[in-house]
BADO-590382 format. One record per residue (C-alpha): residue number from 1; residue in one letter; y, x, z. Coordinates in Angstrom, 2 decimals. Example, Ala and Ser with C-alpha at 12.3 -4.5 7.8 and 13.67 -1.06 7.14 Angstrom:
2
 num residuo       v       u       w
   1       A   -4.50   12.30    7.80
   2       S   -1.06   13.67    7.14
//
This chain:
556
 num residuo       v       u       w
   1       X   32.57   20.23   45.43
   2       X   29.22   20.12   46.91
   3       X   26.59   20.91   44.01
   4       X   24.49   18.23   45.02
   5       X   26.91   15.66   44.64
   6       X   28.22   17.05   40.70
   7       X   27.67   13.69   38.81
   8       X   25.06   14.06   35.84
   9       X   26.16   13.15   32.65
  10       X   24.01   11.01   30.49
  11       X   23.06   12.94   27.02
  12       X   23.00   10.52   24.08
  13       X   18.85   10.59   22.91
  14       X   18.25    8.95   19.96
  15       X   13.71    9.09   19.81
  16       X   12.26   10.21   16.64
  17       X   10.57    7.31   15.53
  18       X   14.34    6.13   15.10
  19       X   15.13    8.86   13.24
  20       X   12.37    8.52   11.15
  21       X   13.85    5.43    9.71
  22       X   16.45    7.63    7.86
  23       X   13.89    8.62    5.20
  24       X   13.12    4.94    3.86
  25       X   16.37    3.86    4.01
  26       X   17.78    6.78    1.81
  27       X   14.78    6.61   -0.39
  28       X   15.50    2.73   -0.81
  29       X   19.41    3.30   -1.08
  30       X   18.83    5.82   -3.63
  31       X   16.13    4.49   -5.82
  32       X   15.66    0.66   -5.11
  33       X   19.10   -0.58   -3.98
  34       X   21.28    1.46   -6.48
  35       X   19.54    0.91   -9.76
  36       X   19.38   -2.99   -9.38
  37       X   23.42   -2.92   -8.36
  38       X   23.98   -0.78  -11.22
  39       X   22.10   -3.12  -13.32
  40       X   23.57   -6.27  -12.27
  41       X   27.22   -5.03  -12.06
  42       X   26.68   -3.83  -15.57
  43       X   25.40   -7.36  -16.52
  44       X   27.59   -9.54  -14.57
  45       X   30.66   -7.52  -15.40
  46       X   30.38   -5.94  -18.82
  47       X   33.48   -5.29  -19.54
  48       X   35.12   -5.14  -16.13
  49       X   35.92   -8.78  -16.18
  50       X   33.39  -11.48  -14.18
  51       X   31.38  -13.14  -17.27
  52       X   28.50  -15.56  -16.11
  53       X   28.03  -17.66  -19.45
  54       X   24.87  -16.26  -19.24
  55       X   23.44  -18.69  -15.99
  56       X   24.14  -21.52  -19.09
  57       X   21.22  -19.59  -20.90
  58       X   18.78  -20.30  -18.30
  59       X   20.16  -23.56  -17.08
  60       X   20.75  -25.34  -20.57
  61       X   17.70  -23.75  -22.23
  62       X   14.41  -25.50  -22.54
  63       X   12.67  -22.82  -22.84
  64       X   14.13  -20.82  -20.25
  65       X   13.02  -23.77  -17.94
  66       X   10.17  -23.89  -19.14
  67       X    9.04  -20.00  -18.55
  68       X   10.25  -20.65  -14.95
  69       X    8.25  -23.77  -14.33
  70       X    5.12  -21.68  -15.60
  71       X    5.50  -19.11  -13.58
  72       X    5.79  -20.98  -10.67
  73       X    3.22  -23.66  -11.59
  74       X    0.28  -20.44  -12.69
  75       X    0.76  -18.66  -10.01
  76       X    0.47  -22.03   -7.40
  77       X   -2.95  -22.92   -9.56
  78       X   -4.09  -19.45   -9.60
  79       X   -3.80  -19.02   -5.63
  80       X   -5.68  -22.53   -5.05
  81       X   -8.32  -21.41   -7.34
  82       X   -8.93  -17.82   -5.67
  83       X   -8.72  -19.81   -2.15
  84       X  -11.49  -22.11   -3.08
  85       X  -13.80  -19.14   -4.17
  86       X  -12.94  -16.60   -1.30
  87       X  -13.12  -19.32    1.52
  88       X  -17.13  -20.19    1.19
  89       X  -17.02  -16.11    0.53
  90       X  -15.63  -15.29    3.83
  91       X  -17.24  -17.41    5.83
  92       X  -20.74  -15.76    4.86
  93       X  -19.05  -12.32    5.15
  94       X  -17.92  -12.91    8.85
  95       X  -20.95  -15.20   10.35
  96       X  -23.72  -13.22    9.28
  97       X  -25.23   -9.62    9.56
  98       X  -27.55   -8.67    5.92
  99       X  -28.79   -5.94    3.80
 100       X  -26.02   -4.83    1.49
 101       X  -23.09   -6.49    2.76
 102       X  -20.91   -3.47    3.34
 103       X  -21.65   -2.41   -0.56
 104       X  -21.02   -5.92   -1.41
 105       X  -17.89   -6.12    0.28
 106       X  -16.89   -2.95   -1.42
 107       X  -17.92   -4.15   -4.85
 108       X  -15.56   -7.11   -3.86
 109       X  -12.67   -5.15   -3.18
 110       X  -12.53   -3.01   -6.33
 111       X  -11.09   -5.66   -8.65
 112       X   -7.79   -5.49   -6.94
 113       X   -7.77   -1.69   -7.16
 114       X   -7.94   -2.06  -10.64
 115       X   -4.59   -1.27  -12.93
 116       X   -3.87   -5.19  -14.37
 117       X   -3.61   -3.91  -17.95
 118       X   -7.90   -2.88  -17.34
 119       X   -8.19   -6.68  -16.17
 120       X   -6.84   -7.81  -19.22
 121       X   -9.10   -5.65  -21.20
 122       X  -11.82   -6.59  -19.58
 123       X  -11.27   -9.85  -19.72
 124       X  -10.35  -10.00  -23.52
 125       X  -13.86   -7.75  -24.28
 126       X  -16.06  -10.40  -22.17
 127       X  -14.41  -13.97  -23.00
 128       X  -11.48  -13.07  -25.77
 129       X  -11.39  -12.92  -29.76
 130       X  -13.06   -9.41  -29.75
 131       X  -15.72  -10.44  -26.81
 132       X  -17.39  -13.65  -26.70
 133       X  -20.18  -10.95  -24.76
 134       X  -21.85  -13.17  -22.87
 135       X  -22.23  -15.96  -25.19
 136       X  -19.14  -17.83  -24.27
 137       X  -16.10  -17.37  -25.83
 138       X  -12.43  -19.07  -24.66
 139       X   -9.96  -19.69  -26.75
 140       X   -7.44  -21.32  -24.74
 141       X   -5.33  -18.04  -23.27
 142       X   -4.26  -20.17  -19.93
 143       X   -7.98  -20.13  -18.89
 144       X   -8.06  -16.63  -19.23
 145       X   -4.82  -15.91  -17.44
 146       X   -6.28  -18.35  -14.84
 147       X   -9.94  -16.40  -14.24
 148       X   -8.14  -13.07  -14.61
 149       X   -5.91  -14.10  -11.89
 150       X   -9.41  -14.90   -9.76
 151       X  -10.55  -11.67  -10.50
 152       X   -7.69   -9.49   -9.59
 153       X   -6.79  -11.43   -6.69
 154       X  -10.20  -12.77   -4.81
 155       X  -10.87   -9.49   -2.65
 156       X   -6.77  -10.01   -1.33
 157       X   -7.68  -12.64   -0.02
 158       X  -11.42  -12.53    1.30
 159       X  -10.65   -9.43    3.43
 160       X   -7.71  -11.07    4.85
 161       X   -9.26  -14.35    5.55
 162       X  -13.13  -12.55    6.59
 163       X  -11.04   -9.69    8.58
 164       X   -9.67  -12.19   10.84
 165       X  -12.27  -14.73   10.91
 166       X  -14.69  -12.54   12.27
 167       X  -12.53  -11.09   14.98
 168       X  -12.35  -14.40   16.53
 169       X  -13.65  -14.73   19.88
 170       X  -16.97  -16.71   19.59
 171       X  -17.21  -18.07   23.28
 172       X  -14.50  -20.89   22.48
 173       X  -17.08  -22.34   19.50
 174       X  -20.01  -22.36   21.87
 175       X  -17.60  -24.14   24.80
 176       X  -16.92  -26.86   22.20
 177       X  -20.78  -27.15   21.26
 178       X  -21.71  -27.28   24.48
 179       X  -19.28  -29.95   25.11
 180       X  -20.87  -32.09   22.11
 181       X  -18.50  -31.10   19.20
 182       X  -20.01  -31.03   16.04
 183       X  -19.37  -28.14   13.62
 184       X  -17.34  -29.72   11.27
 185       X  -15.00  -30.69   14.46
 186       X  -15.51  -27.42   15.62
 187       X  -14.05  -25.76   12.30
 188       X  -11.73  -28.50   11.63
 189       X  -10.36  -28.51   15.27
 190       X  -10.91  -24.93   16.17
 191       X  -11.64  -22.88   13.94
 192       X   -9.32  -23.70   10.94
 193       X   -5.93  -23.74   13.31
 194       X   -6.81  -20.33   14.46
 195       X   -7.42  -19.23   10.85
 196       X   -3.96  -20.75    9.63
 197       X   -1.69  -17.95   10.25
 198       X   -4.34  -15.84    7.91
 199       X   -4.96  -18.14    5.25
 200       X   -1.45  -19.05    4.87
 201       X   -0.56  -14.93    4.86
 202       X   -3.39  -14.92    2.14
 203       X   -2.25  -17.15   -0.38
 204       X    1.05  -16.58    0.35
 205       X    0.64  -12.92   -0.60
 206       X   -1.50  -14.02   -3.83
 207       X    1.08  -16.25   -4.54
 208       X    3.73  -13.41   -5.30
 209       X    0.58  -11.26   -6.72
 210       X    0.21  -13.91   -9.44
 211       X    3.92  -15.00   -9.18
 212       X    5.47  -11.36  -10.96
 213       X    1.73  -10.78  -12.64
 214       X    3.52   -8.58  -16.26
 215       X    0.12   -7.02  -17.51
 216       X   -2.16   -9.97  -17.61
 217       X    0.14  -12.44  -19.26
 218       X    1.55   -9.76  -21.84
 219       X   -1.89   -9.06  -23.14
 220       X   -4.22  -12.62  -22.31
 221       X   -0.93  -14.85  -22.67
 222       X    0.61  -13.76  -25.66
 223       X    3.88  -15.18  -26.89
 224       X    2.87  -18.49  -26.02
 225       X    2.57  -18.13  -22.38
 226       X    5.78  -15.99  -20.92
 227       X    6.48  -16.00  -16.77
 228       X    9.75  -14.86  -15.56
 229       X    8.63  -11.12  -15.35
 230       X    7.22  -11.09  -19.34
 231       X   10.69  -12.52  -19.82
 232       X   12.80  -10.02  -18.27
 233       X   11.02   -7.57  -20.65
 234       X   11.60   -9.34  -23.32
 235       X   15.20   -9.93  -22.87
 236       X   16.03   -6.40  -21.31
 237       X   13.62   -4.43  -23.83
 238       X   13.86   -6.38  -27.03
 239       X   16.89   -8.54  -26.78
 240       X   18.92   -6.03  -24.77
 241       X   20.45   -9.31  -23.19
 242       X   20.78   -7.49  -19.90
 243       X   22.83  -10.92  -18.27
 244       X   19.80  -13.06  -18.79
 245       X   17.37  -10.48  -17.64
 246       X   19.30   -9.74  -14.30
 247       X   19.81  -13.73  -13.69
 248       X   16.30  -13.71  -14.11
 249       X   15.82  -10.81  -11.53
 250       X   17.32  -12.47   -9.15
 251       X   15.40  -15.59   -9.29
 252       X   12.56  -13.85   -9.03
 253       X   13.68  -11.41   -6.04
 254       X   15.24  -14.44   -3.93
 255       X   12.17  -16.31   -4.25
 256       X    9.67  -13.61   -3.70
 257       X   11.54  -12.31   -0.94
 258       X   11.84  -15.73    1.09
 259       X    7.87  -15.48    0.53
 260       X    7.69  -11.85    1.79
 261       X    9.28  -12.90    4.85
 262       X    6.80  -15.81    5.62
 263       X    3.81  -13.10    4.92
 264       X    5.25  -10.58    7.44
 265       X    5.76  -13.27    9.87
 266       X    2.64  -14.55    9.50
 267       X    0.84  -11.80    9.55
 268       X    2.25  -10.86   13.03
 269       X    1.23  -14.33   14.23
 270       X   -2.69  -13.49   12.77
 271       X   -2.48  -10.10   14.70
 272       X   -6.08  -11.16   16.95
 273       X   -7.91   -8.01   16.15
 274       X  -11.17   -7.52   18.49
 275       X  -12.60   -4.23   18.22
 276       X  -15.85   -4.70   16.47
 277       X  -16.02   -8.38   16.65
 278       X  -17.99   -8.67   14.03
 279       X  -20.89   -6.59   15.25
 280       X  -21.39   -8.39   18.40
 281       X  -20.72  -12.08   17.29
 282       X  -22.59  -11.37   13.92
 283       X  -26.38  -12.84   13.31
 284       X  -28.66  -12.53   11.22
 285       X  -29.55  -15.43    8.32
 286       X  -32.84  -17.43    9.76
 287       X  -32.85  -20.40    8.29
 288       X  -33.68  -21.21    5.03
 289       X  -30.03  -22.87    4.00
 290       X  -29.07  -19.49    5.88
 291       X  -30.34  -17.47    3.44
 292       X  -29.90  -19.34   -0.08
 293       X  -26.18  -19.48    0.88
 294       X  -25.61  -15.69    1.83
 295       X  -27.64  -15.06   -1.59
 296       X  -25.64  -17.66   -3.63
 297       X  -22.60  -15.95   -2.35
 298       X  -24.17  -12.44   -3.58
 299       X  -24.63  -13.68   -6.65
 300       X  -21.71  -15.16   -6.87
 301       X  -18.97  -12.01   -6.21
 302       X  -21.91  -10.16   -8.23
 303       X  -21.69  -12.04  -11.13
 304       X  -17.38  -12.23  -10.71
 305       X  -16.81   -8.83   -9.87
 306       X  -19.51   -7.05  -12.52
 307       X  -19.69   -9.10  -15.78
 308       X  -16.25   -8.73  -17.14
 309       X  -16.33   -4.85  -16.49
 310       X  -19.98   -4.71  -17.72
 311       X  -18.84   -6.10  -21.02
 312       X  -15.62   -3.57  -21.05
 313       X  -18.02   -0.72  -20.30
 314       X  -21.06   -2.03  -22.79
 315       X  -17.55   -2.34  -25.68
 316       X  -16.85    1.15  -25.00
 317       X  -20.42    2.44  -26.07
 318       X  -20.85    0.04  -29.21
 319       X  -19.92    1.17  -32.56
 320       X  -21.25   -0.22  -35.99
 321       X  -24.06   -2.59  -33.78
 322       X  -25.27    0.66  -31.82
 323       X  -24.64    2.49  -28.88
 324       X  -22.26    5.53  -29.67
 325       X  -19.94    7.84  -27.99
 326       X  -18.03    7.22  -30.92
 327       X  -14.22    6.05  -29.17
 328       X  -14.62    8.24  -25.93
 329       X  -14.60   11.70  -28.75
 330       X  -12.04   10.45  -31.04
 331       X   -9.63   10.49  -27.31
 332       X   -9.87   13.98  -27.66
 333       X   -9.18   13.60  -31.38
 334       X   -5.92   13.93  -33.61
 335       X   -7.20   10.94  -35.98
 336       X   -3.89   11.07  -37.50
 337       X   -3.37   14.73  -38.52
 338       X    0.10   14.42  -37.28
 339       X    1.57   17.54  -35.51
 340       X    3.65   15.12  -32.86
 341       X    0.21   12.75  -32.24
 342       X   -0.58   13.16  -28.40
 343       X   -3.90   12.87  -28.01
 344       X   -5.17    9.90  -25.60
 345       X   -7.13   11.84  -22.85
 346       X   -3.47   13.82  -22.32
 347       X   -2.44   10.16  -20.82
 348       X   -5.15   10.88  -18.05
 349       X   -3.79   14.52  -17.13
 350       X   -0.36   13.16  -16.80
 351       X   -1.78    9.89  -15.02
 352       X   -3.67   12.10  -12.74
 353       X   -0.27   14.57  -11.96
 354       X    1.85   11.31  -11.72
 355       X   -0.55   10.13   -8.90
 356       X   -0.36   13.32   -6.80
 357       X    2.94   13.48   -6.76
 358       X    3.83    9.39   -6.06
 359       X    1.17    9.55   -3.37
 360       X    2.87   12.76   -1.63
 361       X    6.39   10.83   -1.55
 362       X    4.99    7.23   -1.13
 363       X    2.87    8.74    1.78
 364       X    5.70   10.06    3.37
 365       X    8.54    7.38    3.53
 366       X    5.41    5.24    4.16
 367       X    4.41    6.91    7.32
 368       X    8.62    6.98    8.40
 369       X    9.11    3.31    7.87
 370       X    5.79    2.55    9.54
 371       X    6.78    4.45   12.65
 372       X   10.02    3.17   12.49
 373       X    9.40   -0.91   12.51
 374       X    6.60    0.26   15.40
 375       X    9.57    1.39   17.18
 376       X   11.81   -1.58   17.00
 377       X    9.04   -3.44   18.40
 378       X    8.49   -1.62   21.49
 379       X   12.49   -1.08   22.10
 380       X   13.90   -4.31   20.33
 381       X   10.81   -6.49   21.49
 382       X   10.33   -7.09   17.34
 383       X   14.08   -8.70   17.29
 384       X   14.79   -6.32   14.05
 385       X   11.21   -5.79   13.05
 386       X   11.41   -9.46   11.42
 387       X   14.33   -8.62    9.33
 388       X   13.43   -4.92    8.39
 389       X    9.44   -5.58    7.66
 390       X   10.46   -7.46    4.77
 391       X   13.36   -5.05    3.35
 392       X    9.94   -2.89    3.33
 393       X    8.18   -5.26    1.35
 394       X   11.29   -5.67   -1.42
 395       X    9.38   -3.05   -4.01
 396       X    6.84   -6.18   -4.20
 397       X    9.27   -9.27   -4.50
 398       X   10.79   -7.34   -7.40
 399       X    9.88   -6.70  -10.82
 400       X    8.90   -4.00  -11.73
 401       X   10.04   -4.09  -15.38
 402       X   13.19   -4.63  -13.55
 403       X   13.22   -1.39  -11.16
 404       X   12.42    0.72  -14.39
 405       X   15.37   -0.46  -16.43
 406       X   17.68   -0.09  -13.92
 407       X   16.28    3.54  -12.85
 408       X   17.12    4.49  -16.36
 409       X   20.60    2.92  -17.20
 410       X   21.89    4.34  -13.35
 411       X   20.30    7.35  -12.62
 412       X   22.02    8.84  -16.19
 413       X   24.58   11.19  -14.36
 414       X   25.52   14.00  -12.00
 415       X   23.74   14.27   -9.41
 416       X   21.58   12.17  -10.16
 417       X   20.77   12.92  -13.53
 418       X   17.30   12.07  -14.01
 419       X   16.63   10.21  -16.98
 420       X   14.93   13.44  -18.86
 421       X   13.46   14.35  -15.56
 422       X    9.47   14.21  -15.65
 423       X   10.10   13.33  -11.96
 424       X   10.89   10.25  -12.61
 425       X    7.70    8.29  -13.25
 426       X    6.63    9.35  -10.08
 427       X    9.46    7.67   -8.14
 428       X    9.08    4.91   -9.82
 429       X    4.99    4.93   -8.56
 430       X    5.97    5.82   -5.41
 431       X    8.83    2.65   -4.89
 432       X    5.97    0.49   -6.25
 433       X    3.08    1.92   -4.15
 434       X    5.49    2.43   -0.85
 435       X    4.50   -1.25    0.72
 436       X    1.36   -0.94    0.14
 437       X    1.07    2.44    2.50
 438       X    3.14    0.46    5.22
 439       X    0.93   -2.18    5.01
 440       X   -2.31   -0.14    5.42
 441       X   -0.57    1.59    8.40
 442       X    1.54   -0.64   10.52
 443       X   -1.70   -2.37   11.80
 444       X   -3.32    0.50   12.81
 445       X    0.28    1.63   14.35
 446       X    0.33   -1.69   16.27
 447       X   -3.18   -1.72   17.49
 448       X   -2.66    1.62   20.07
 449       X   -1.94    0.54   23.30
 450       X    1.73    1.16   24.80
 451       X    0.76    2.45   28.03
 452       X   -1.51    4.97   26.50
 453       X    1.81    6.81   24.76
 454       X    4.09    5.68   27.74
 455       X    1.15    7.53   30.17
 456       X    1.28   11.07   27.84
 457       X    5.33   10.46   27.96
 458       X    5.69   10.43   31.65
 459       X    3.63   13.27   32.17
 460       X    5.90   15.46   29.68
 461       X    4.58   15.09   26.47
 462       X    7.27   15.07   23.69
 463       X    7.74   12.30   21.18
 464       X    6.01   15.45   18.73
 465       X    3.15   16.05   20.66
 466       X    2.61   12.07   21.07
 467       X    2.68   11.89   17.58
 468       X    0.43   14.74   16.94
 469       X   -2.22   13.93   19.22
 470       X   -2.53   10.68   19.68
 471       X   -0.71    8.26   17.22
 472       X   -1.96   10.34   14.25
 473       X   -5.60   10.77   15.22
 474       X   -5.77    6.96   15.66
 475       X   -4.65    5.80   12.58
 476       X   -5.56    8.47   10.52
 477       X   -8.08    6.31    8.87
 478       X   -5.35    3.73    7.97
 479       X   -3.64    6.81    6.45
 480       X   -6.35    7.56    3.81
 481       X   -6.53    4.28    2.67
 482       X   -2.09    4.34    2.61
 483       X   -3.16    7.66   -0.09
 484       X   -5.62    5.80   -1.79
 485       X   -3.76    2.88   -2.14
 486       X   -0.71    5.14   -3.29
 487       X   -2.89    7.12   -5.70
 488       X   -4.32    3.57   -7.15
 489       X   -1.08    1.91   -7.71
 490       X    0.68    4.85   -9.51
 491       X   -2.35    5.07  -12.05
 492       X   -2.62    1.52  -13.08
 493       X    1.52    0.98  -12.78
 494       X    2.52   -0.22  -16.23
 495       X    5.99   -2.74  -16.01
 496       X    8.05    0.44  -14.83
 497       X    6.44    2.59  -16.79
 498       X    6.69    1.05  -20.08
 499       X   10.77    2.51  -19.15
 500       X   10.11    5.46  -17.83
 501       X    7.19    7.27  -19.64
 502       X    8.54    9.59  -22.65
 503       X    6.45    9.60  -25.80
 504       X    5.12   12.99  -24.87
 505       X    4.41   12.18  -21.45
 506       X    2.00    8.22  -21.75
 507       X   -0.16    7.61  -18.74
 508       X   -3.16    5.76  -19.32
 509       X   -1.92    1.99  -18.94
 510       X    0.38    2.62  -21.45
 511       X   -2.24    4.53  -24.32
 512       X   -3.67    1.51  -23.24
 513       X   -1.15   -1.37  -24.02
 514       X   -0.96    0.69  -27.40
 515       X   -4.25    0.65  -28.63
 516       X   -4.07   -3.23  -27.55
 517       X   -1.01   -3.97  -29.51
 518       X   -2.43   -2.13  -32.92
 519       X   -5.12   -3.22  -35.74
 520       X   -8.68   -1.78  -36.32
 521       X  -11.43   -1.66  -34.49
 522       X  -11.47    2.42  -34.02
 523       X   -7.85    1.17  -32.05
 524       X   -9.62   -1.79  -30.33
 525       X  -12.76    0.63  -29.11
 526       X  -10.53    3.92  -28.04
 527       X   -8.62    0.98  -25.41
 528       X  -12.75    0.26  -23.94
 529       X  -12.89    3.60  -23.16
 530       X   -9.70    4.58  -21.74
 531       X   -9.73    1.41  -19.61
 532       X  -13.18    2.58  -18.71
 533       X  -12.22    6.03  -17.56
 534       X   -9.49    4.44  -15.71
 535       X  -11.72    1.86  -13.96
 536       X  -14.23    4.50  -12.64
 537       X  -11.10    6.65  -11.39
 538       X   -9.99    3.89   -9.46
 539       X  -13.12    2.36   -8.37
 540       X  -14.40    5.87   -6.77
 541       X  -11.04    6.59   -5.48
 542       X  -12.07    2.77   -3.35
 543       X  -14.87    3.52   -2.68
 544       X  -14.28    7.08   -0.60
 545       X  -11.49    5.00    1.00
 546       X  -14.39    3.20    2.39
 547       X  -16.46    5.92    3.56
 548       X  -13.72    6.43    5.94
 549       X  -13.04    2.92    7.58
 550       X  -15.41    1.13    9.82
 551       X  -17.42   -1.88    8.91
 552       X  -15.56   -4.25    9.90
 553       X  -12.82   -6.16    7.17
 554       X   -9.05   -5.51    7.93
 555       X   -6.09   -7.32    6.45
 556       X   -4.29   -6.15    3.87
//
């Protein structure tokens, strides 16, 4: 047969970026998907035989119902309450150009960097029984849940809602002017529909922020005030009713997922990024109402983001009415003589070694998954990136009090025998901080241009050498702030923790919850300064995350 007619036969090519998706899926299989069958089989079939008497618990119990309509009802209040403050907030932050803004911004952000248990201390040395710092004391926990909530939550949502609003296109505003619109029709008929797919991504990820909040309401609610993820602890933990706690579970991860699936949608609707937009179409404050309200709103996330960890830092330093060093030695100290006391600052060595290593594995199924939805979109024109974007996203629509049980009861044998393991507390970080590295790089994956990877491709680049030189360099920035966010999450992680952590191996949220949960004031001042140490750990980690991105806000 002539050679030149010898048909060619097609070789099966399956691109890396496919491939990639492996890694996530067996991390998830492994560690996410397997403990929470194990514990529900377990629950729902406890001794081989289908038993669901305990839905009656739930269904038939006041209080049950009445945990579940607080959680829901909380975390709706608390979302309205942070979108009223961040709105005004990101208005000013993406209209106008003045001096201090990016450290102001940055200030803004650190809140939700924090670990929630440091909130709550915070919180309880500025407004609670032991604070009253600033001359005003609350009583009433719900308030405090409520402005904790504000706190932790506000920067979530003013870089989402200021990232987008100042990458809108300002020529379609000055159209309508010219035309005769007013500004309140121009925002109300322009400017607020193109903001919806943001603000709705916003509150909708606050929402499930404040929905499966554990830290805050264990320490500011109390027994009084129990959500659905303070319950689960309490029933899995205490009670050892593991039935109730997985019905509970799965209220929680049905809802929360529905939720993550709006957020990923939405934010793939919102996706109107204009390279610095908000240099050009930014001005600077002229007028007189110009410049009281970008100074009101200075004072404003000033005063929010600064009192309540002033008063935790000016607690830490006061012993006996004076300033003292006092509970930062005695972490160093073995105040009870007993040869198996661990000393507190060990909690921030094994904090610190927990971090590394959940950032190393987060950082790495992060960077597969990301490059894996990027590829469904360019080959399945985002047909499967809607249903696989939110698998990603399960680690945050579940509890983690949950994920922490059920790594302990299941991974308890051959081969996976790895309830002794000091590893474990690290995959545990690394499940929990895994969306938030996707998140901080899928954006930056989506914003390269196709032809610019199609162009290197046709003139023989492999899908290696695209990676290497051109999809890495561009959102390399995107990838520090995956590690920060990685190395952030693991330290102030505390619902699967509380499960995982041995005696001899306490990070610092849980020396933390300890010295909450005991008597004295030596007790009460040794959790100041560990939640101090912790906040400056986590706010400087932020803040070199920030010496690496550009100026302008992007969404979370």
């Amino acid at each position: 047969m002539d050679r030149n007619h010898t048909p060619i036969k097609k070789r099966f090519y399956l691109h890396p970026y496919a491939l990639a998706g492996m890694v996530p899926f067996v991390f998830f299989l492994v560690f996410y998907f397997y403990p929470l069958s194990g514990i529900f089989m377990r629950s729902f079939f406890p001794q081989g035989k289908m038993n669901f008497g305990f839905i009656d618990q739930v269904l038939g119990s006041a209080r049950m119902m009445k945990v579940i309509w607080f959680t829901f009802w909380q975390a709706g209040l608390s979302t309205l309450l942070t979108f009223v403050c961040a709105l005004p907030c990101a208005y000013v932050l993406s209209r106008y150009r003045f001096r201090g803004k990016r450290a102001l911004k940055t200030l803004a952000s650190i809140p939700f960097v924090l670990p929630a248990v440091v909130v709550a201390a915070a919180f309880q040395a500025c407004f609670g029984n032991e604070g009253a710092f600033w001359g005003i004391k609350i009583k009433h926990p719900l308030i405090l849940i409520l402005l904790a909530h504000v706190f932790y939550n506000f920067s979530v949502m003013l870089r989402i809602i200021s990232g987008f609003w100042s990458s809108l296109q300002g020529e379609i505003k000055e159209a309508a002017m010219v035309l005769g619109a007013t500004p309140f029709q121009v925002f109300f008929h322009i400017t607020l529909p193109l903001l919806k797919p943001a603000i709705t991504a916003a509150c909708v990820l606050v929402f499930i922020f404040c929905f499966s909040s554990f830290g805050i309401i264990l320490i500011l609610g109390g027994p009084s005030y129990s959500t659905i993820e303070a319950e689960i602890y309490r029933q899995a933990a205490h009670l050892f009713n593991l039935p109730l706690a997985s019905f509970l579970s799965l209220i929680q991860i049905g809802f929360t997922f529905c939720l993550m699936w709006v957020y990923t949608s939405f934010t793939r609707k919102a996706a109107m990024f204009v390279p610095d937009a908000e240099r050009t179409n930014l001005k600077q404050p002229k007028f007189f109402w110009e410049k009281m309200m970008t100074a009101g709103v200075t004072l404003f996330i000033v005063g929010l983001c600064v009192l309540p960890l002033l008063a935790l830092v000016v607690k830490s330093l006061t012993h006996k009415g004076g300033v003292s060093l006092t509970f930062y030695r005695a972490l160093f100290e073995n105040t009870s003589d007993s040869i198996f006391y661990i000393p507190p600052f060990h909690a921030i060595k094994f904090s610190l070694l927990f971090g590394v290593s959940a950032l190393c594995i987060a950082l790495f199924t992060g960077i597969c998954a990301a490059l894996f939805i990027r590829y469904c979109d360019r080959k399945f024109n985002n047909r499967w990136t809607a249903f696989f974007d939110p698998i990603f996203m399960l680690p945050l629509a579940t509890s983690a009090v949950t994920l922490g049980f059920g790594i302990i009861i299941t991974l308890d044998k051959p081969p996976l025998n790895l309830r002794t393991s000091i590893f474990l507390i690290p995959i545990a970080h690394a499940l929990v901080g895994f969306p938030f590295v996707v998140r901080a790089i899928l954006p930056a994956l989506r914003s390269i241009p196709d032809n610019l990877t199609d162009a290197a491709a046709m003139l023989g680049a492999s899908p290696f050498n695209i990676f290497r030189h051109i999809d890495l360099p561009l959102f390399s920035k995107a990838l520090v702030a995956g590690a920060i966010f990685a190395f952030t999450i693991s330290l102030g992680e505390f619902g699967a923790t509380i499960f995982t952590a041995r005696p001899e191996t306490p990070t610092i949220p849980v020396a933390i919850y300890r010295f909450l949960g005991q008597p004295g004031a030596m007790n009460y001042g040794q959790a100041m300064a560990i939640s101090t140490i912790l906040m400056l750990i986590t706010a400087i980690g932020f803040v070199v995350i920030e010496t690496f991105r550009k100026e302008s806000s992007e969404g979370f």
